[in-house]
Each structure stands twice: as structure tokens, then as C-alpha cells.
C-alpha positions, -999 to 999 in steps of 0.1 A, spaced: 115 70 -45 86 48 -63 62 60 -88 29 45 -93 16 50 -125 -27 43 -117 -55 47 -141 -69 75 -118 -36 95 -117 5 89 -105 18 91 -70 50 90 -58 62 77 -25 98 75 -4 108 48 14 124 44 46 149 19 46 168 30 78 132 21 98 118 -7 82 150 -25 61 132 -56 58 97 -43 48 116 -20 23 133 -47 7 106 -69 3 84 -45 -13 113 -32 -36 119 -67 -48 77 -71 -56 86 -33 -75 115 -51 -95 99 -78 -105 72 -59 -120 47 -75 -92 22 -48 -89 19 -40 -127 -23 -48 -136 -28 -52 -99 -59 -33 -88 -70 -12 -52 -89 -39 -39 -105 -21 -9 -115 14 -4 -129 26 28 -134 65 26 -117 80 55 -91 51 67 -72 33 38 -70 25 4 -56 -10 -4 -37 -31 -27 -7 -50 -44 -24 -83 -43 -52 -87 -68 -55 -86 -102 -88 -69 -120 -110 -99 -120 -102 -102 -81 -77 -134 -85 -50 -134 -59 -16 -131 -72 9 -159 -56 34 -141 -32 71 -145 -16 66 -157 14 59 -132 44 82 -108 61 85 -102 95 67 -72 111 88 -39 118 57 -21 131 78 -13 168 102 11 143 83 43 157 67 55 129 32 62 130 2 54 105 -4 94 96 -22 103 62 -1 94 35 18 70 50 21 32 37 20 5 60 18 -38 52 -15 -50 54 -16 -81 72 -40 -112 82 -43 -118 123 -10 -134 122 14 -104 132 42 -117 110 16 -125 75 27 -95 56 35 -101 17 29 -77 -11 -7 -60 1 -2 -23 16 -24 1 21 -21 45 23 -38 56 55 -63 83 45 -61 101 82 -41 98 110 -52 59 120 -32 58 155 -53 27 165 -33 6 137 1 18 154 24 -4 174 17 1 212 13 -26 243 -13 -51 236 -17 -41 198 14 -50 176 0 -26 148 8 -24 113 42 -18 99 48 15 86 71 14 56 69 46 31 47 78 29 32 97 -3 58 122 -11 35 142 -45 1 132 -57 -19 130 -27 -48 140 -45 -47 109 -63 -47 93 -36 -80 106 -23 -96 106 -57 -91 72 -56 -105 72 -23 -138 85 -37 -146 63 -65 -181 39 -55 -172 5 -40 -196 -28 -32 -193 -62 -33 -173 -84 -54 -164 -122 -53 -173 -126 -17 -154 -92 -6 -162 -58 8 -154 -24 -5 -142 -36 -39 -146 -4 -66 -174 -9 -87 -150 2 -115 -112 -11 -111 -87 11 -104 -53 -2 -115 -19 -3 -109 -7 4 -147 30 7 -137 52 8 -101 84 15 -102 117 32 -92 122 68 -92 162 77 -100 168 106 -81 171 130 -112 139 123 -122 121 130 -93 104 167 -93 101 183 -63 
């Protein structure tokens, strides 16, 4: 389990490792490392995703590992609450950017002709967060789209012991 500690509220996600190993352990090692701490949610698009683990508040780009390969053919599907990779055109470009699908986004799933978008994790409490942070007013910023007008940051990600997790 991973908690996300935001300035708009915590959420809590679970992983799955059996699925996507290599997704999983890339993103663990970005959590370990302390990666995401002061990153922001970069792009908010009411109704599809919310997105981030790459930029810091003043929109710089945080240097990355280099990318992982794309586990998007494991059968899971990009459902509300679920986290996926966020990727450039290159199928294999994921790094540390994900994004939490706001509805059931079926076109970004694996399927002939459309290699999709890795599903790796999916919001286990604090959904509601999720879709505050979904509301807040976005425009432009620094040459990109759907940027909140306001930042809303990543204060803290990290690992949940089992004990400590509250049903």
C-alpha cells in the first residue's frame, strides 16, 4: 500500500505487483527515494485523469530513471480509481508520471491496434480526494494545458506497512 499525503487531502492506493512487476517496481523505487515529495498534479481534465509525479510547483521537470517497458497487455483495465503510466507516443516512454482515471477510460486500454496505457495500482480509500482534486480551476501555464491555477502538491508518498493501513 502507498499513501499520498496532498495538500487537498491523503489517498491511499494498492499495488499490483503479480500484473505489472516491472511498472511496480519502478514506481516503488521513485516512492523510496522520496521522488514525488513537492511534486505537483500537473494536468487536470475533469472527467478522465488527474496527473502527476513529474513536475515540481514552478512547472520544472524533474530528471527521471530511464523508462520502463510497457505492461499495458496484463488485463487490467483503466476503471475509476485505477493508476496507469502516462506515456509520450513512444509505447515503451513511461518514467515516473501516472495518472488516476476519473471514469472508466476503456479507450486508453490495451486492445489490437492501440497498445494502451499500463495499468499499475488503483485508489483503495480517499477517492474523494481524488475528485476534489479533480475540481480545482486549471489554465495555462509555461506553454501547458490544464495546469491548476493554484498547485496541488504531493507533500509526502510513501509506503503503507500493513498495520497501519485502516480499512
Amino acid at each position: 500500500m502507498i499513501g499520498f499525503e496532498t495538500t487537498l487531502g491523503d489517498f491511499t492506493i494498492e499495488l499490483f505487483e503479480k500484473e505489472a512487476p516491472e511498472t511496480v517496481v519502478n514506481f516503488l523505487n521513485y516512492i523510496d527515494s522520496g521522488f514525488f515529495d513537492g511534486t505537483i498534479f500537473h494536468r487536470i481534465v475533469p472527467g478522465f485523469v488527474i496527473q502527476g509525479g513529474g513536475f515540481t510547483e514552478d512547472m520544472s521537470q524533474k530528471r527521471t530513471q530511464p523508462p520502463v517497458k510497457n505492461e499495458a497487455n496484463n488485463g487490467l483495465k483503466n476503471l475509476r480509481g485505477s493508476l496507469s503510466m502516462a506515456r509520450t507516443n513512444d509505447i515503451n516512454s513511461a518514467t515516473s508520471q501516472f495518472f488516476v482515471n476519473l471514469k472508466d477510460n476503456d479507450f486508453l486500454d490495451h486492445k489490437p491496434g492501440n497498445f494502451g496505457y499500463a495499468v499499475f495500482a488503483r485508489v483503495t480509500q480517499g477517492m474523494d480526494v481524488v475528485d476534489k482534486i479533480a475540481a480545482v480551476e486549471t489554465g495555462r501555464r509555461r506553454g501547458f494545458e490544464d495546469v491548476p491555477t493554484e498547485a496541488v502538491v504531493m507533500k509526502r508518498a510513501h509506503r503503507i506497512a500493513p498495520q497501519q493501513f485502516k480499512q
